[in-house]
N, C-alpha and C positions, 0 to 999 in steps of 0.2 A: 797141181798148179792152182794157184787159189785167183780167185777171179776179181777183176777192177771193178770201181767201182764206176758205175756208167756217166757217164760224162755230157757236156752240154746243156742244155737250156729245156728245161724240160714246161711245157705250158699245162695245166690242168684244162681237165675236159670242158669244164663249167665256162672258164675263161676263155678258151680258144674257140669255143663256140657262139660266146656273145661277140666276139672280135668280128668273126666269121659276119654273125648276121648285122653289124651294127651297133648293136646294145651298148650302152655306156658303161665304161668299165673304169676301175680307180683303183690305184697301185696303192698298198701300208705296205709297212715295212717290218720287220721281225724284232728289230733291236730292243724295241719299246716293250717288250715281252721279256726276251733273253737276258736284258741287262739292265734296262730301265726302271722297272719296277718290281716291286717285292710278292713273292707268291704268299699265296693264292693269288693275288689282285692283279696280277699279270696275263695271267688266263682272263681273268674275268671283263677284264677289259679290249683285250684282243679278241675275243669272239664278238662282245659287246659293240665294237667297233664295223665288224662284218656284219650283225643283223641291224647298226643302224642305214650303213651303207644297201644293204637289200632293202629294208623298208621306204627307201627314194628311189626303186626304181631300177637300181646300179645293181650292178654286177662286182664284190668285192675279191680284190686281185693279191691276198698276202703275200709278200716274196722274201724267201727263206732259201736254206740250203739243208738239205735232208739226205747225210750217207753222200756227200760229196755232190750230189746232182740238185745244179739253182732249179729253184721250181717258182713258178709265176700262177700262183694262186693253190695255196698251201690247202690240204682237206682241213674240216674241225681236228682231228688224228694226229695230226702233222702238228699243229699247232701248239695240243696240248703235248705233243714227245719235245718239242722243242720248249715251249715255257718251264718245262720242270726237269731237263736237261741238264746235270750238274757241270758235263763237258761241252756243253753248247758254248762256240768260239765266238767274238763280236768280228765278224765279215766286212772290209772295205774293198773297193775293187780289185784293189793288186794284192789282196787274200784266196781272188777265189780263183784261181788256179791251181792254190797250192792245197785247197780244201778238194777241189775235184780231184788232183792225183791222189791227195792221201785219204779220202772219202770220211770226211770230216763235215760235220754239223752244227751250223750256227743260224744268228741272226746277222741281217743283212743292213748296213749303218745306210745314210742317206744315201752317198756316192756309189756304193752298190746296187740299191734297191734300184735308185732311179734309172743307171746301165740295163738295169734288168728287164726292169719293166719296157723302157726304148726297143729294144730289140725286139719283143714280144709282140710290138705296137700300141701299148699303151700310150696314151697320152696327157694322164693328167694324176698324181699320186701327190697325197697327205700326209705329212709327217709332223711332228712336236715341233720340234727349233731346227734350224741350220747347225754345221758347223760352220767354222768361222774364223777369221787372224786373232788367234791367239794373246794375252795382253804381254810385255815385251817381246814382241817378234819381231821388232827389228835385230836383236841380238840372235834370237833362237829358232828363227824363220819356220816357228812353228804355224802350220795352218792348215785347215782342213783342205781333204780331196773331196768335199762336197764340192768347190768353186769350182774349181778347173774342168770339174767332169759336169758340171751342169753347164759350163759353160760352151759343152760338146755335146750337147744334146737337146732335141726341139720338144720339150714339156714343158707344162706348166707344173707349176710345186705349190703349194698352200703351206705355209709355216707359218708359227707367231714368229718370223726374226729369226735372232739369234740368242742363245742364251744367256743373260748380263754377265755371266762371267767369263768374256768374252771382251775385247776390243771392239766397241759397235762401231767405230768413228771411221777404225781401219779398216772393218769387215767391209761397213758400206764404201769405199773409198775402190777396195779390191772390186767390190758387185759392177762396181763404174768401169774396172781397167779391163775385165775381164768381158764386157759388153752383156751384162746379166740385165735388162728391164725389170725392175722394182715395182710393182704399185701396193699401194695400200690397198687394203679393203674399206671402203668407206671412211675414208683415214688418211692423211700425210705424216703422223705421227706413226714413228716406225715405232713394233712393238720391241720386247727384250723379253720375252717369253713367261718369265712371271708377273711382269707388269707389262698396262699396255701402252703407255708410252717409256720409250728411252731418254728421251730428251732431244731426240736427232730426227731430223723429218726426210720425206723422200719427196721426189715432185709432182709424182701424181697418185690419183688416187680411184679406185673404179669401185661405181654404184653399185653393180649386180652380177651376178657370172656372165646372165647376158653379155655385160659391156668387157669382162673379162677373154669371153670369149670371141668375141668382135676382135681384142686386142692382140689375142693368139693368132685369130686367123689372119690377120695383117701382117703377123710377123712370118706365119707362112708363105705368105702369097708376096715377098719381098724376099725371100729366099734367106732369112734372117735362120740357124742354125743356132740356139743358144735357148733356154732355159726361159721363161717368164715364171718371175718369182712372184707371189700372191703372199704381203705381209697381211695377217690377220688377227688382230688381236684379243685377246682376251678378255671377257666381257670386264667390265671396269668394278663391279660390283662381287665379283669374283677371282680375281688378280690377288697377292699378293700385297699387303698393302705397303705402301711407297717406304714408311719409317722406316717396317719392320727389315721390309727388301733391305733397303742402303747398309742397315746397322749391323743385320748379319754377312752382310756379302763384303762389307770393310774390316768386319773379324774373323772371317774366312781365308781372306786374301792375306792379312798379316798374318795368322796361323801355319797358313800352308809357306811362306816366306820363312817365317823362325821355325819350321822344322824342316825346312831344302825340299822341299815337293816341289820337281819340277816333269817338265816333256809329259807322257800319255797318263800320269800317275796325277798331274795337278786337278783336269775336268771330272773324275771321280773324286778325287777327295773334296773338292769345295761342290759337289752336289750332296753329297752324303751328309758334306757339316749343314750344308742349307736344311737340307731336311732335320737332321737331328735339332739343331736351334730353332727353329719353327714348329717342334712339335709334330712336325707330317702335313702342313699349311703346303708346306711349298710340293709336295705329291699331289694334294689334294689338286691343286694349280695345273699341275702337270699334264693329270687326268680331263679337267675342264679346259685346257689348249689345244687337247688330241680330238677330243668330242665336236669341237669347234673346228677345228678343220678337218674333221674326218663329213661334217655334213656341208662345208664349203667343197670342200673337194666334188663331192657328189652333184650338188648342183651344177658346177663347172662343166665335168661329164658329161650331164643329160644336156646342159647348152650347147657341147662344143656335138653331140653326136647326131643333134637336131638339123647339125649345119653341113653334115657328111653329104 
């Protein structure tokens, strides 16, 4: 009789024990290793990411799925089986049930990570970009299960945005229907994750985690159930720069049009052309959007656990 593979939500010792006492703790996410970036530099960054999160203080909460069982703060071990994982699967919510019966091993996209970490009790997790409504969805009602499931759950998220090749006008439009709170990080200029403004603003905008976390705890204490999103943009001096963005992201989009790239096949291939047309400019970006909110994030944490 061969045996299953163990099931449920498993929390690491490190994590469950700063939960326990307090400590501020901050949820990544696996994807940005598994599928986002090219090895080596995918290890190097995901570990890179947990000692800068230790060095403020924080306790970091990796969430992945290892042999079927989600785990809420991945060892260094775990991290590297998973970065160099040929069959490592990219996990969204209504993945991972079918990764725990079949004891399957991935990285975990936003709309999973963040389910994950909620349960756990985490409360505040960093990730790259959102996903987002798709560009014609009005025809193909394509759109991420980041909205919906952020919008059923009381965290805050750090993202530059969403990624320009994306619908930003509809995404923010969804963030409105869906009662998602927006703010900038010292900004009303929403970012677009390789550049930091999109062209599209949001209403407000908060100074400090401090005032971040002020904003949290108001939405707690108002019985508000939903997500507070933290756009963060990337430093300007290190973005993408505007020309080069539009010129390949407008021969990305007729590329993938004249050869029928459409549904889960389109946001790889116009990352891939982004990068290969840039040289590695737009990795490079990708890398300094993560580092950037991987240490917003951590701030946020120590504010929001100050006020426990």
């Amino acid at each position: 009789m061969t045996s299953r593979p163990e099931r449920g939500l498993h929390i690491g010792d490190e994590v469950s024990d700063a939960l326990e006492r307090g400590i501020p703790v901050l949820a990544l996410e696996s994807t940005i290793f598994t599928h986002g970036l090219p090895r080596p530099r995918n290890l190097v960054v995901a570990l890179e990411a947990e000692e800068r999160v230790r060095a403020a203080g924080v306790v970091p909460a990796t969430i992945g799925v290892i042999g079927g069982r989600a785990t809420v703060g991945l060892s260094p071990a775990e991290i590297q089986r998973l970065s160099t994982d040929d069959g490592a699967v990219k996990l969204s919510l209504r993945d991972l049930p079918v990764a725990s019966a079949k004891g399957l091993s991935g990285g975990t996209t936003v709309a999973a990570t963040a389910f994950l970490a909620s349960r756990a009790g985490i409360r505040v997790f960093s990730t790259g970009g959102l996903g987002g409504v798709h560009r014609e969805a009005q025809q193909t009602f394509d759109e991420s299960a980041d909205l919906p499931t952020l919008a059923a759950l009381p965290l805050v998220v750090v993202s530059a945005g969403v990624k320009s090749i994306l619908d930003i006008p509809l995404t923010l439009e969804r963030l409105e229907t869906l009662n998602l709170t927006v703010v900038g990080y010292r900004t009303t200029d929403y970012p677009a994750f390789y550049i930091a403004d999109s062209g599209f603003d949001v209403e407000y905008a908060a100074e400090s985690a401090d005032e971040i976390a002020d904003i949290a705890a108001a939405r707690d204490a108002l019985g508000i159930v939903s997500t507070l999103l933290v756009a963060n943009p990337v430093d300007a001096d290190r973005q993408l720069p505007a020309e080069v963005h539009d010129d390949v992201l407008a021969r990305a989009l007729a590329e993938a049009t004249e050869r029928g790239v459409t549904g889960h096949d389109t946001t790889p291939f116009l990352l891939d052309f982004m990068q290969r047309e840039t040289g590695g400019r737009s990795l490079d970006v990708n890398v300094e959007v993560y580092r950037g909110n991987v240490a917003l994030g951590a701030e946020i944490a120590t504010a929001l656990a100050a006020r426990a």
